[in-house]
C-alpha positions as CSV (number, residue, x, y, z in Angstrom):
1,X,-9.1,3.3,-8.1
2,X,-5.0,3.7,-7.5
3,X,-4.9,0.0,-7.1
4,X,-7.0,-1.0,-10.3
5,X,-4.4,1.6,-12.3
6,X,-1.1,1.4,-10.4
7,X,0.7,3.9,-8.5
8,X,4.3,4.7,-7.3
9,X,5.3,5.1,-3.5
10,X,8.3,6.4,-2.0
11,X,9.0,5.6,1.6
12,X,11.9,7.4,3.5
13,X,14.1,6.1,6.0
14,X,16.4,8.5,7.9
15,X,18.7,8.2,10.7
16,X,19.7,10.9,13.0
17,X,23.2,10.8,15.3
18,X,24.2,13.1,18.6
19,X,26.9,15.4,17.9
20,X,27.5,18.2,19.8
21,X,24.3,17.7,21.9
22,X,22.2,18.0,18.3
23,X,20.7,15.9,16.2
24,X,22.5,15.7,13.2
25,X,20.7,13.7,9.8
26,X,24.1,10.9,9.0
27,X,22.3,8.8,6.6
28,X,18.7,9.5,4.5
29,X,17.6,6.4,2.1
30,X,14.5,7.2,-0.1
31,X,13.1,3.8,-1.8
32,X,10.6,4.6,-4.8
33,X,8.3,1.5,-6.1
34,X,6.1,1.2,-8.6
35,X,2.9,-1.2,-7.7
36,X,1.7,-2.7,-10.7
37,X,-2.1,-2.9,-11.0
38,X,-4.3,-5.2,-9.5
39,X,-6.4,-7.1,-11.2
40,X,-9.2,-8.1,-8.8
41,X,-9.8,-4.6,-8.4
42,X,-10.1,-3.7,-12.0
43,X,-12.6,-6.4,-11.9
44,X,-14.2,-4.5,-9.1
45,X,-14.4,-1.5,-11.0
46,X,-15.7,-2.7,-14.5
47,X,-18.4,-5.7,-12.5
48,X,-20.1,-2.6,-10.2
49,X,-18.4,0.9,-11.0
50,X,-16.7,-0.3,-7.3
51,X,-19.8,0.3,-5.6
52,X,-20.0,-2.8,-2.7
53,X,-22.8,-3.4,-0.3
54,X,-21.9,-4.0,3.5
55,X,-21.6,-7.7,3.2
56,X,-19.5,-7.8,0.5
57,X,-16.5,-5.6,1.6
58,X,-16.8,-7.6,4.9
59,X,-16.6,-10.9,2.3
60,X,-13.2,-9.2,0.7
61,X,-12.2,-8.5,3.9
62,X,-12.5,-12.2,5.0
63,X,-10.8,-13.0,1.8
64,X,-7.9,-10.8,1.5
65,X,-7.2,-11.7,5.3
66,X,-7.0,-15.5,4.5
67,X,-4.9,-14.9,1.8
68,X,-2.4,-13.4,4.1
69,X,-2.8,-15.7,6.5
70,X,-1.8,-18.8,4.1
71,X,1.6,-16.7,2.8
C-alpha cells in the first residue's frame, strides 16, 4: 500500500570519533526522500484489492529481480 501511494524515508548517517577515551558524535547527516508512487503497484491494488496467489508473487519476484539484474 506505501508503495502504490508514496511515502517519505529518512536515513541517518552518523560518525563517532575517540576523544578522551569516549565516543564523541563529530558529524550526524539525516537525508529525507520522498518516493513517488509506483505505478505497477497501484495496478496491483485496483486489478485484485493486492490479494496474489503463491505463484504470482514468486512471478513478481522473478520479474522485479530481472529488472535489477539488466540495470
Amino acid at each position: 500500500m506505501k508503495c502504490a501511494t508514496g511515502l517519505s524515508a529518512s536515513e541517518t548517517v552518523e560518525e563517532f570519533a575517540v576523544e578522551n577515551g569516549e565516543l564523541k558524535l563529530v558529524k550526524k547527516k539525516v537525508t529525507k526522500r520522498e518516493i513517488p508512487p509506483d505505478i505497477k503497484a497501484v495496478k496491483l491494488l485496483m486489478d485484485g484489492g493486492g490479494e496474489l496467489t503463491d505463484e504470482e508473487l514468486e512471478a513478481e519476484k522473478q520479474m522485479l529481480i530481472n529488472m535489477l539484474k539488466e540495470d
